[in-house]
LUMSE-986946 format. One record per residue (C-alpha): residue number from 0; z negated, y negated, x negated. Coordinates in Angstrom, 2 decimals, padded with zeros to 5 digits. Layout:
N
[NUM, [Z, Y, X]];
...
% end
This chain:
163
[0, [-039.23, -030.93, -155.67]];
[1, [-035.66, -031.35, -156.67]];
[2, [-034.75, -032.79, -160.34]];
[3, [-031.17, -033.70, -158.65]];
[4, [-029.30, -036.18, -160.91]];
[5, [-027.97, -037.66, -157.69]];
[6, [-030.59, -040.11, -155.11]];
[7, [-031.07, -037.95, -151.52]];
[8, [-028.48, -034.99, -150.86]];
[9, [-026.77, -035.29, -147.58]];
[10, [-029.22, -032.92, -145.45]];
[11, [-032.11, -034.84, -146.64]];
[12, [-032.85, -038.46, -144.91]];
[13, [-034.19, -040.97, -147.34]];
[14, [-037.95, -041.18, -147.01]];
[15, [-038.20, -044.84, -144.97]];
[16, [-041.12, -047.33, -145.09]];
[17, [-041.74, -047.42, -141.05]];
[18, [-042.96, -043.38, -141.66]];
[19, [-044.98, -043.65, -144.75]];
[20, [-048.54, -044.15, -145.44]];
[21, [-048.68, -045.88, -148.74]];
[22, [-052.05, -046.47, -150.65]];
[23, [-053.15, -047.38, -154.02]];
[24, [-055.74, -044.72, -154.84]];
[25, [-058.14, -046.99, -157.05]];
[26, [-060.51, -043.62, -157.56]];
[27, [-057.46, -042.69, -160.28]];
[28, [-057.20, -045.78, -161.78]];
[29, [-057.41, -045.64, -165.39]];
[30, [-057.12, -048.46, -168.57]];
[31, [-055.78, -048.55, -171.73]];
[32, [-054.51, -051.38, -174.38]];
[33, [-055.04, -054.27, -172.04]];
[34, [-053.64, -052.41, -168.83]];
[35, [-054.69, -050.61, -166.19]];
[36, [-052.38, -047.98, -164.00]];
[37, [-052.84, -047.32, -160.51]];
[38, [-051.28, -044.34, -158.65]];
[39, [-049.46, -046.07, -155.31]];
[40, [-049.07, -042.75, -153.20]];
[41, [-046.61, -042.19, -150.82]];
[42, [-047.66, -040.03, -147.39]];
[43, [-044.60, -038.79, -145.35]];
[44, [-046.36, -039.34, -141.66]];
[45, [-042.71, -038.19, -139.83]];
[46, [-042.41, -034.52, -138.46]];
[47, [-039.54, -034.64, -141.06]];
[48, [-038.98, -033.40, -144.33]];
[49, [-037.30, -036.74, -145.93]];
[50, [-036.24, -037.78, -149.83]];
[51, [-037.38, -040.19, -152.30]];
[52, [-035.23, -040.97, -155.51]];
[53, [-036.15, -043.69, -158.19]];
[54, [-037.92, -047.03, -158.35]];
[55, [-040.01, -048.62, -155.68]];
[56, [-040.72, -052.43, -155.35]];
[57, [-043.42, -053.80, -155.70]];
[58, [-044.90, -057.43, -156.19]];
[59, [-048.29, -059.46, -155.47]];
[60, [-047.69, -061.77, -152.23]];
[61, [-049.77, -064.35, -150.59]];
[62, [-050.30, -062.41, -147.11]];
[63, [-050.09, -059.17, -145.75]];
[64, [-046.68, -059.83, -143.79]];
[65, [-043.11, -060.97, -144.23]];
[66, [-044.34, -064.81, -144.39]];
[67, [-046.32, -064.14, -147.84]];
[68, [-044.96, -065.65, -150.85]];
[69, [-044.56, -063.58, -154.09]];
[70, [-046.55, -064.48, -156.65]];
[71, [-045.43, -064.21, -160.08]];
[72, [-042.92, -061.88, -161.36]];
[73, [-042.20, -058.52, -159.27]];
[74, [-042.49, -055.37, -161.30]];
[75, [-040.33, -054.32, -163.98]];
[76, [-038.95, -050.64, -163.90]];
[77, [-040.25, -048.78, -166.95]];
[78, [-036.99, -046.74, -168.00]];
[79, [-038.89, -044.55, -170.54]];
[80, [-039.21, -041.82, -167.88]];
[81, [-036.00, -040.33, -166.20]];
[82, [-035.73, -040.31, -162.31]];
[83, [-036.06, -037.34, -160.04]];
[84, [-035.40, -036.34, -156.09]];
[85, [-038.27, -035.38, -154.75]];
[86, [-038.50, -033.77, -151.41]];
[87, [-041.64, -034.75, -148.97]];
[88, [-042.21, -032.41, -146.29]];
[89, [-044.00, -033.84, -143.51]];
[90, [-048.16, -034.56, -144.38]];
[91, [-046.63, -034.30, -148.39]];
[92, [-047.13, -037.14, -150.81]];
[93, [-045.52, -038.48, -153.63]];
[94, [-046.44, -041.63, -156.13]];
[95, [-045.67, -043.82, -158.86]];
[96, [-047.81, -045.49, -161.36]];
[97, [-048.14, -048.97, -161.45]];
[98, [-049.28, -050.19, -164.37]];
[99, [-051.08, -053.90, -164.40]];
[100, [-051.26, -055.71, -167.49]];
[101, [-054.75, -057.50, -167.86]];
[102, [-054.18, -061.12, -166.82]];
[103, [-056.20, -062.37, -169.24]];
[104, [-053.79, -061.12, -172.16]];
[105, [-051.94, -064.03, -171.53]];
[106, [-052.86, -067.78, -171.81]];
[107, [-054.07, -069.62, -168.78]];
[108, [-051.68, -072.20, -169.16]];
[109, [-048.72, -069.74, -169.18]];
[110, [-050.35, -067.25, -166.95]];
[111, [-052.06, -069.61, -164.22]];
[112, [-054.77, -067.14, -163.22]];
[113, [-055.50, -066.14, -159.41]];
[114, [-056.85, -063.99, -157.75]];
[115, [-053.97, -061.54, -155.59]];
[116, [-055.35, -060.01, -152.26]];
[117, [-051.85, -058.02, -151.03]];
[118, [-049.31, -055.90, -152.73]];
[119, [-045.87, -055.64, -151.53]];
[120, [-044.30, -052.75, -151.81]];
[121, [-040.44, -051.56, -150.64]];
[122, [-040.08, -047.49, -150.53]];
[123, [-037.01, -046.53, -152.94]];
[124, [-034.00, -047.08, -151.23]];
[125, [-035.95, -048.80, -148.47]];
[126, [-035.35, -052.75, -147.48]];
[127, [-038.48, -053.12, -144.98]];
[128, [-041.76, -053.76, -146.91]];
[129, [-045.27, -052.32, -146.96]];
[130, [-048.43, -054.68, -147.37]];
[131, [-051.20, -053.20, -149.04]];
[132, [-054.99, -054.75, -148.96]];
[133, [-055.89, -054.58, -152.53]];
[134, [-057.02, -057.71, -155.07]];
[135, [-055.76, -057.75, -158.06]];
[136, [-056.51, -060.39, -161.16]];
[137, [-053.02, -061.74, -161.47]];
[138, [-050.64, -064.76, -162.74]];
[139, [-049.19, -067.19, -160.75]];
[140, [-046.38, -067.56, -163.33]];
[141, [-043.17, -065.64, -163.22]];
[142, [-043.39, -066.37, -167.26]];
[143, [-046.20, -063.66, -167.43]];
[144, [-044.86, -060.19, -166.05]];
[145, [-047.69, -057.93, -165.37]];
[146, [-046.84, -055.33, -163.41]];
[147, [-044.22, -052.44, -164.64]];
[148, [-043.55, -049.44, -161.83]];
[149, [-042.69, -045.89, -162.93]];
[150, [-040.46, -043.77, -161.22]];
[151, [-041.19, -041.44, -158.29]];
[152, [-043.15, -038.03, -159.01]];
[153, [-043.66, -035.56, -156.46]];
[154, [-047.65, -034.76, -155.45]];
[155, [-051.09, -037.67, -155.40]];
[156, [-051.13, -040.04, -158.41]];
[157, [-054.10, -038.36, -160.67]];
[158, [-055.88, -040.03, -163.57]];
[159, [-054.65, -038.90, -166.76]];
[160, [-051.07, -037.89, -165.57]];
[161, [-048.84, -040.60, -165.22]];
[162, [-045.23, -039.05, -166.13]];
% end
């Protein structure tokens, strides 16, 4: 792992969506004041080292392809913790936290409770999207922002270390 100031240096390809595995590893989840943060991990499947530098995307959607709808407001980056390059050989991981405020914090008239089945999720740097299979207790309302994303950290999301 690189702590470059600057995204991907020029020998290393940016880390792309179409050769990742990405999974939220629920067996690390862990809670506190009303949230709960869950390591999305990032498996390069190429036979290519590649680079990841900052912020993914991620948002709750209505289906597990391009023709789901988002639902309520996509993740907010938390800036508290400072961005790094970090290099993925091929078979390495990397992950951020993802850290879901409790729907029920909020009132049902402002949050409009639901239940999300898919999480989108866009590599950094990355345009095409990943669906991920996972239900989550979430708000239909862009009003109530539950999810904030952490940067990118090199090695599996484990509970207890988020950055």
């Amino acid at each position: 792992m690189s702590t470059a100031s600057s995204p991907v240096t020029d020998a290393l390809a940016t880390c792309r969506s179409a050769s990742l595995r990405i999974t939220v590893d629920v067996s690390q989840a862990g809670g506190a004041a009303g949230s709960t943060y869950y390591p999305v991990d990032f498996t390069n499947t190429s036979a290519s080292a590649c680079g990841m530098y900052g912020y993914p995307g991620m948002s709750f959607v209505t289906a597990g392809d391009d023709a789901g709808r988002q639902i309520g407001a996509a993740a907010q980056r938390n800036p508290q913790f400072g961005k790094q390059t970090v290099r993925l050989v091929a078979g390495g991981t990397a992950h951020a936290w993802l850290q879901v405020a409790e729907a029920g914090n909020y009132p049902a008239s402002t949050c409009q409770p639901l239940t999300a089945h898919w999480l989108r999720v866009f590599a950094p740097g990355d345009t095409e999207a990943s669906y991920l299979d996972q239900s989550f207790p979430a708000c239909s309302s862009p009003s109530a922002p539950l999810l904030t994303v952490m940067p990118i950290r090199a090695g599996r999301g484990l509970q207890g270390t988020t950055p």
